[in-house]
DRENDO-1510 file (C-alpha; in Angstrom, 1 decimal, always signed):
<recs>
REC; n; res; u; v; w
REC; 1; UNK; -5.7; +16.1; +22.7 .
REC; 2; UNK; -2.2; +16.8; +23.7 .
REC; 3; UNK; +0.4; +17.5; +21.6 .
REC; 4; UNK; +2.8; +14.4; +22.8 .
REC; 5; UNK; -0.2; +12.3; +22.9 .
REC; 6; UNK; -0.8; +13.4; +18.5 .
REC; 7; UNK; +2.7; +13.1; +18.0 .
REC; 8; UNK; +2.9; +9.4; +19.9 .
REC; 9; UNK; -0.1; +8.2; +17.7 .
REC; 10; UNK; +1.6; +8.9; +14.8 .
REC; 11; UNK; +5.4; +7.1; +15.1 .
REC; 12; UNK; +7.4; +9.9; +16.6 .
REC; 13; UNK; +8.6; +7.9; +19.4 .
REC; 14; UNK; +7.4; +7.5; +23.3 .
REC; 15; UNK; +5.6; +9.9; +24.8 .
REC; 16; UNK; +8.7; +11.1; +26.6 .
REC; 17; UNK; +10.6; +11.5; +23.5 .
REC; 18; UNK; +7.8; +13.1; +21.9 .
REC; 19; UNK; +7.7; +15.8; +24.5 .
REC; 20; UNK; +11.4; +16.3; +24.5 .
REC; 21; UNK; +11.0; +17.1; +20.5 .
REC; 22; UNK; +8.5; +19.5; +21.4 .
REC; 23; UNK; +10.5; +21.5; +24.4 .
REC; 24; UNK; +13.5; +21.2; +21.7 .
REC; 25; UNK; +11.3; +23.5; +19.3 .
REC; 26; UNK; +11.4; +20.8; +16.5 .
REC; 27; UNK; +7.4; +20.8; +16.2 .
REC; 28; UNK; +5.2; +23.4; +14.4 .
REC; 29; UNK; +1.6; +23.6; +14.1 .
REC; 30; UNK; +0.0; +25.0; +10.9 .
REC; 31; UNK; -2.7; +27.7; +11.9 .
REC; 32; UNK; -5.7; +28.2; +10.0 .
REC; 33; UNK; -5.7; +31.1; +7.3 .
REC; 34; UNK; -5.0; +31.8; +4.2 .
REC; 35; UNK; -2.0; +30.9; +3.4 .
REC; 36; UNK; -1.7; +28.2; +6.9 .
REC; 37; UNK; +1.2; +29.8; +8.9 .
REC; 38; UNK; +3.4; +28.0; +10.8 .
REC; 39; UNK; +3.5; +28.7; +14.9 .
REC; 40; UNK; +6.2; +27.1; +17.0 .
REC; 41; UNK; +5.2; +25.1; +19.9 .
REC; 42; UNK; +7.3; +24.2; +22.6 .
REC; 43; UNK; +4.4; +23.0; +25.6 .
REC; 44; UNK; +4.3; +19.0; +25.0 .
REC; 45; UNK; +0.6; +19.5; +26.8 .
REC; 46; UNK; -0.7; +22.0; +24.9 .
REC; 47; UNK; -4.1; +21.1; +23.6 .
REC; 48; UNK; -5.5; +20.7; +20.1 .
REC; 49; UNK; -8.0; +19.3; +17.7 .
REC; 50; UNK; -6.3; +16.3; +16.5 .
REC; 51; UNK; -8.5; +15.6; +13.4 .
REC; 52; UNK; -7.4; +17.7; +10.1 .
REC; 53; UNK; -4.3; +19.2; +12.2 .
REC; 54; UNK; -0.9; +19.1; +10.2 .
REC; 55; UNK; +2.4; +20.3; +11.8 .
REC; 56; UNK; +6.0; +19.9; +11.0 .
REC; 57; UNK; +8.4; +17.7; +13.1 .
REC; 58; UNK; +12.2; +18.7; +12.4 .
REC; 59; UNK; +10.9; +20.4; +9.5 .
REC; 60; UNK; +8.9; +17.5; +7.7 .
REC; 61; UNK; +5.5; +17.7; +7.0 .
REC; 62; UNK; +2.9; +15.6; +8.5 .
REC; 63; UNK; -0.9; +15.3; +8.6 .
REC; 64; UNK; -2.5; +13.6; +11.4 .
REC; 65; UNK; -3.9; +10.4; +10.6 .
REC; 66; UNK; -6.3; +8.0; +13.0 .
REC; 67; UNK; -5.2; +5.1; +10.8 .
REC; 68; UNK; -2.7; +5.3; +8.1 .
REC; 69; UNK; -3.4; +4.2; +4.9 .
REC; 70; UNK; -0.8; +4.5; +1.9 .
REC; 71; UNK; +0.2; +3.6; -1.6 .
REC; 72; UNK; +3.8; +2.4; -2.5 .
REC; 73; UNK; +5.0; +1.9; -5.9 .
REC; 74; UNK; +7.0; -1.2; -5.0 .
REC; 75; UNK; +10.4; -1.5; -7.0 .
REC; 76; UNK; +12.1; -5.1; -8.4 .
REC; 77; UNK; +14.3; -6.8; -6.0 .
REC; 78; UNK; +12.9; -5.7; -2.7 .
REC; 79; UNK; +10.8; -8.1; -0.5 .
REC; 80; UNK; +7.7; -7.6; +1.9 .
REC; 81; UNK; +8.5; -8.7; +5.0 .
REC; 82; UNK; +9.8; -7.3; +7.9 .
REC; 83; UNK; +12.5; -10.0; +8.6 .
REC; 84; UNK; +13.7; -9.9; +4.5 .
REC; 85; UNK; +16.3; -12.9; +3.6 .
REC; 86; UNK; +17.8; -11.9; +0.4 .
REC; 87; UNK; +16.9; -8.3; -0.5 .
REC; 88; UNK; +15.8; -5.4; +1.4 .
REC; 89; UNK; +12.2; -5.0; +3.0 .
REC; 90; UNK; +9.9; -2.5; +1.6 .
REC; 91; UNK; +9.7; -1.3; +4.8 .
REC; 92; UNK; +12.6; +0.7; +4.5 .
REC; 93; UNK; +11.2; +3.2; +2.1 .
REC; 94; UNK; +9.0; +4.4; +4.2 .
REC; 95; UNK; +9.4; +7.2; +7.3 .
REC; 96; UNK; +10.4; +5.7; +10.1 .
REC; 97; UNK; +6.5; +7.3; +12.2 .
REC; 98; UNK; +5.0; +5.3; +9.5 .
REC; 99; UNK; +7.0; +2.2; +10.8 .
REC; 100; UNK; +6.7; +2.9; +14.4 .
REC; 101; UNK; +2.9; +4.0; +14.8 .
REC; 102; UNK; +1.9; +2.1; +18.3 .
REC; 103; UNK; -0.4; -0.9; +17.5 .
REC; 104; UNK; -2.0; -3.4; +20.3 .
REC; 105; UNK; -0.4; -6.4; +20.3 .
REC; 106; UNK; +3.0; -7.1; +19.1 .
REC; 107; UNK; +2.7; -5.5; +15.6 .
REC; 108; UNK; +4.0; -2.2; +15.4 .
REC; 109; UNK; +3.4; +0.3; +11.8 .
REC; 110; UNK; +1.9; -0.1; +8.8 .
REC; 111; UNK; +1.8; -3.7; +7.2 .
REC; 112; UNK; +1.8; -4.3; +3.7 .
REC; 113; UNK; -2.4; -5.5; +2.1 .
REC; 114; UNK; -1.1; -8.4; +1.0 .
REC; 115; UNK; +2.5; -9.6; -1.1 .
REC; 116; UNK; +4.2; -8.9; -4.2 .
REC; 117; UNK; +7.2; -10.9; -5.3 .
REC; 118; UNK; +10.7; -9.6; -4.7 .
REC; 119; UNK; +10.9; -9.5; -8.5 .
REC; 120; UNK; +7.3; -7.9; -8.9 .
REC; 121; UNK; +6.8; -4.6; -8.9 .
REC; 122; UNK; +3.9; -1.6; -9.0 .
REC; 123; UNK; +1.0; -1.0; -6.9 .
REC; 124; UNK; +1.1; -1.9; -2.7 .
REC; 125; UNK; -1.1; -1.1; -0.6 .
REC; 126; UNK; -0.5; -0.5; +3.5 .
REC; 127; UNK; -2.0; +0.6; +6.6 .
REC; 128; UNK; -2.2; -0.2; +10.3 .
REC; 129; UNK; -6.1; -0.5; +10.0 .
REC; 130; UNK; -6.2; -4.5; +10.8 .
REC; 131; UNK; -10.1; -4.7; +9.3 .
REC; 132; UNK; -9.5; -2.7; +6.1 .
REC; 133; UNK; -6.4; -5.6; +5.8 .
REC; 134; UNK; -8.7; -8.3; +6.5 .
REC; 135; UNK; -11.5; -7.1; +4.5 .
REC; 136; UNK; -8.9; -6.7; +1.1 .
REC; 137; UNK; -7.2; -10.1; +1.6 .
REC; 138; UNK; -10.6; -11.9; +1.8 .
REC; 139; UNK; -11.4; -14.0; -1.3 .
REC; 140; UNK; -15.4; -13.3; -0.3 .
REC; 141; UNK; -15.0; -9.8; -1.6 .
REC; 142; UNK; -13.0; -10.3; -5.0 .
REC; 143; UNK; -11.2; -6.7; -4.9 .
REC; 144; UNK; -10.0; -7.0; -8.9 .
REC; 145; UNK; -5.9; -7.0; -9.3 .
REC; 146; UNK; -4.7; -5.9; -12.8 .
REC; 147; UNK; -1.3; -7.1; -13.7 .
REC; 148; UNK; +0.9; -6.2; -16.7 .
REC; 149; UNK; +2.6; -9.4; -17.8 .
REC; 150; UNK; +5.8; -9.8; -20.4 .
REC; 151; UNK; +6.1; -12.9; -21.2 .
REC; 152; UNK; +8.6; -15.2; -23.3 .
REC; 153; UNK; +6.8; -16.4; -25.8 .
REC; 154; UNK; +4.5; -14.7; -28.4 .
REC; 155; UNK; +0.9; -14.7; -27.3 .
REC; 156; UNK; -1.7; -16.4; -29.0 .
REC; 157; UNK; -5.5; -16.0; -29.3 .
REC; 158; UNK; -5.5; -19.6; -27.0 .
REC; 159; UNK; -3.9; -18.7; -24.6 .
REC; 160; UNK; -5.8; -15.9; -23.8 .
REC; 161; UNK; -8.9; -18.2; -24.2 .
REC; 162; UNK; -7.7; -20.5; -21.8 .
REC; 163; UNK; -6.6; -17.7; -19.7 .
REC; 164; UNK; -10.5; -17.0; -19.3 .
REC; 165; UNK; -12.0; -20.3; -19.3 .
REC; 166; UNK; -9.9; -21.3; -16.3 .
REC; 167; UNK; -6.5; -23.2; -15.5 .
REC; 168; UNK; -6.2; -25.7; -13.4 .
REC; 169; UNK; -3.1; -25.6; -10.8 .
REC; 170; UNK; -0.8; -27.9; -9.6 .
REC; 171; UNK; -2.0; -28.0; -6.1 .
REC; 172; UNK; -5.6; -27.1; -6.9 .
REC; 173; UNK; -7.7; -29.6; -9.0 .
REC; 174; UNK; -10.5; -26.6; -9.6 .
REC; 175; UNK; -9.9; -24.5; -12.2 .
REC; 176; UNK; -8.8; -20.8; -11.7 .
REC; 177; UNK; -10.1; -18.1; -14.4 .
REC; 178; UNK; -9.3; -15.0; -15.0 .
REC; 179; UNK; -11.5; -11.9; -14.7 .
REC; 180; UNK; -10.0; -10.6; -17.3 .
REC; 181; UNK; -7.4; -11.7; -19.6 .
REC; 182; UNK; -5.9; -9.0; -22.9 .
REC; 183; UNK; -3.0; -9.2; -25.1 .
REC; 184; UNK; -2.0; -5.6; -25.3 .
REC; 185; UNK; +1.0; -6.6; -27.5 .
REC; 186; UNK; +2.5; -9.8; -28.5 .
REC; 187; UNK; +4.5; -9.8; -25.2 .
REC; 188; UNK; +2.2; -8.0; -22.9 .
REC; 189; UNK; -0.6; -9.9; -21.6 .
REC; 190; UNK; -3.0; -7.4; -19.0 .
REC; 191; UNK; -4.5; -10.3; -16.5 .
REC; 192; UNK; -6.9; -9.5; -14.2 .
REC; 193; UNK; -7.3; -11.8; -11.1 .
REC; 194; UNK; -10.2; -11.6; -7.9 .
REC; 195; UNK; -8.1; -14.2; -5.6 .
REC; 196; UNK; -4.2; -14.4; -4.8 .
REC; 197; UNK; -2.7; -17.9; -4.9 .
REC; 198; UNK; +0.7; -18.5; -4.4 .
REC; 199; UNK; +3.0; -17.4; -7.4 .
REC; 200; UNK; -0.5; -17.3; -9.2 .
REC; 201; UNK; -0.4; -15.0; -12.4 .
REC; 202; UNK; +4.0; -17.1; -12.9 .
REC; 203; UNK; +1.8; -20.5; -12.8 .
REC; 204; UNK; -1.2; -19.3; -14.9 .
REC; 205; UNK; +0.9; -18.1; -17.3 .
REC; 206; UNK; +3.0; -21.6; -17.5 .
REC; 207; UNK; +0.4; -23.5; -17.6 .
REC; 208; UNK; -0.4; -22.2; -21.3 .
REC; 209; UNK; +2.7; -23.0; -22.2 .
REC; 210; UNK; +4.5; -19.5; -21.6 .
REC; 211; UNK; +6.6; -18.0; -18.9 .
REC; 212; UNK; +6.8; -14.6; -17.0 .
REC; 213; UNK; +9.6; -12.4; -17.9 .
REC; 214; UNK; +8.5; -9.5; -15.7 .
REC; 215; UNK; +5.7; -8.6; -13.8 .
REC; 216; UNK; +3.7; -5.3; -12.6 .
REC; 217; UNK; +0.7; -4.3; -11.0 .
REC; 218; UNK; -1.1; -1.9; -12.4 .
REC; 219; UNK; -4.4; -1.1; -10.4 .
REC; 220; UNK; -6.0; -2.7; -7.4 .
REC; 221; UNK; -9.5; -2.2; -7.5 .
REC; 222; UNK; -10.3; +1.2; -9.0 .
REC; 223; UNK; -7.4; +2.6; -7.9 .
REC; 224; UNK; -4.5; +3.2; -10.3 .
REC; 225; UNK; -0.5; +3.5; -9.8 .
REC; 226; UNK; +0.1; +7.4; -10.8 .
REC; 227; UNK; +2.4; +7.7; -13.4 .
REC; 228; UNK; +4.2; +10.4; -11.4 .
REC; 229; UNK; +5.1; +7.9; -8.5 .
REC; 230; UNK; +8.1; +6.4; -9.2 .
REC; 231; UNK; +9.6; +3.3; -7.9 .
REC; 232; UNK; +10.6; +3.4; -4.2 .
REC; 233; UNK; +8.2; +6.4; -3.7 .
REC; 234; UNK; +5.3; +6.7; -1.8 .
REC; 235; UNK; +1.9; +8.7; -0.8 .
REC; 236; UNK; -1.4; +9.0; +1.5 .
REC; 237; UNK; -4.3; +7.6; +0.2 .
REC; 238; UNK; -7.2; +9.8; +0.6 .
REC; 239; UNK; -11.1; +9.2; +0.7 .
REC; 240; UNK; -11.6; +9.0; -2.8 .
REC; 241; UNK; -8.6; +7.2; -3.3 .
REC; 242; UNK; -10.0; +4.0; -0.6 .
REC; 243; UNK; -13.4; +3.9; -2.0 .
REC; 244; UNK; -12.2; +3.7; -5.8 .
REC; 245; UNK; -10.3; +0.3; -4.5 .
REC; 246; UNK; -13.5; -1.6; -3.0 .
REC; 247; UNK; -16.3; +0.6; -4.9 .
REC; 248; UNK; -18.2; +1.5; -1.5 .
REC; 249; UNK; -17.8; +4.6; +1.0 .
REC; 250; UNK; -14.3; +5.2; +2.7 .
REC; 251; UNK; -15.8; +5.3; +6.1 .
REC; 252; UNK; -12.2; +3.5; +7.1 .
REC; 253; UNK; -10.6; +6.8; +6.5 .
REC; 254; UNK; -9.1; +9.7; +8.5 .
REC; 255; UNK; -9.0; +13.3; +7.1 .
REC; 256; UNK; -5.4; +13.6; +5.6 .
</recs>
């Protein structure tokens, strides 16, 4: 694969600006050894192995990915859309390749696997892969969400009960349970939930009679926020990583 043609597939612009970085110098290749060395490369068509290849481009590092998939720990007051109306998108913490990696169709980048609330905060999950999207956001597969709640009001053996044995919604008449429903402390309540209404753990939670203070997620799946990723950071997801969040085989994944 060309060199221009790795470096469109991955953000870095056209494929004419992609070979001007390359004629500039601004592109290394890491070489196989021990330690990788770095070798400058300034012909946009020279050819190489596209899978497991990481270069530098103006002195960043960068893996070559066939689809992108990433964690973000999402921080409070930011929103996920790409058209934000109060506070700034989510999609400005990331690189801009990551925003820019060609798509069919009108969508262009990585999109956020599903919402958090511009007050909500912890784990997101994007990618550009439209079936790993699909196949998280479907209610048939019940991908487990854990969510660290603090909340108002003391909790109460009830209302953890209730939490459990289901609550019914105003705009649903069939009651919604949790998976799984602790009180870690008298103001953290650890709710676990296998569907995503609108607002769902805020109207939950008031409908036992309490009220969300501040809200986190934790884990999606098997897959943990890292306690050394702080807010407004992000990383690659690897193999591992993918098939710890839907329990089966990352065959939706690159090499990284």
């Amino acid at each position: 694969m060309q060199l221009q043609d790795i470096l469109y597939s991955q953000g870095f612009g056209t494929r004419r600006v992609c070979a001007g970085l390359i004629q500039q110098g601004l592109v290394q290749v890491y070489e196989p050894g021990e330690p990788p060395t770095l070798a400058r490369c300034v012909q946009s068509t020279a050819e190489f192995e596209a899978k497991g290849l990481r270069f530098q481009v103006q002195g960043a590092d960068w893996p070559y990915a066939e689809r992108a998939y990433i964690m973000l720990h999402k921080p409070a007051a930011t929103e996920c859309s790409q058209k934000p109306s109060t506070y700034p998108s989510i999609y400005t913490l990331l690189p801009s390749p990551l925003r820019l990696r060609p798509q069919k169709g009108a969508v262009q980048g990585v999109q956020a696997v599903g919402r958090l609330d511009q007050d909500t905060t912890g784990l997101l999950l994007l990618t550009d892969d439209g079936k790993f999207i699909h196949r998280m956001s479907s209610p048939r597969h019940h991908v487990p969400k854990v969510y660290e709640v603090t909340v108002k009001h003391p909790l109460d053996t009830r209302q953890v009960s209730q939490l459990l044995a289901g609550v019914v919604l105003d705009d649903d008449p069939k009651p919604v349970r949790a998976a799984a429903c602790e009180a870690v402390s008298e103001f953290h309540l650890r709710l676990t939930l296998t569907e995503g209404k609108y607002h769902q753990v805020k109207r939950m939670v008031a409908a036992v009679s309490n009220r969300v203070e501040a809200l986190h997620r934790s884990q999606i799946g098997g897959l943990r926020l890292p306690d050394d990723l702080a807010p407004g950071q992000w990383r690659w997801l690897g193999q591992a990583d993918l098939a710890s969040i839907a329990g089966e085989p990352a065959e939706v994944c690159s090499d990284q």
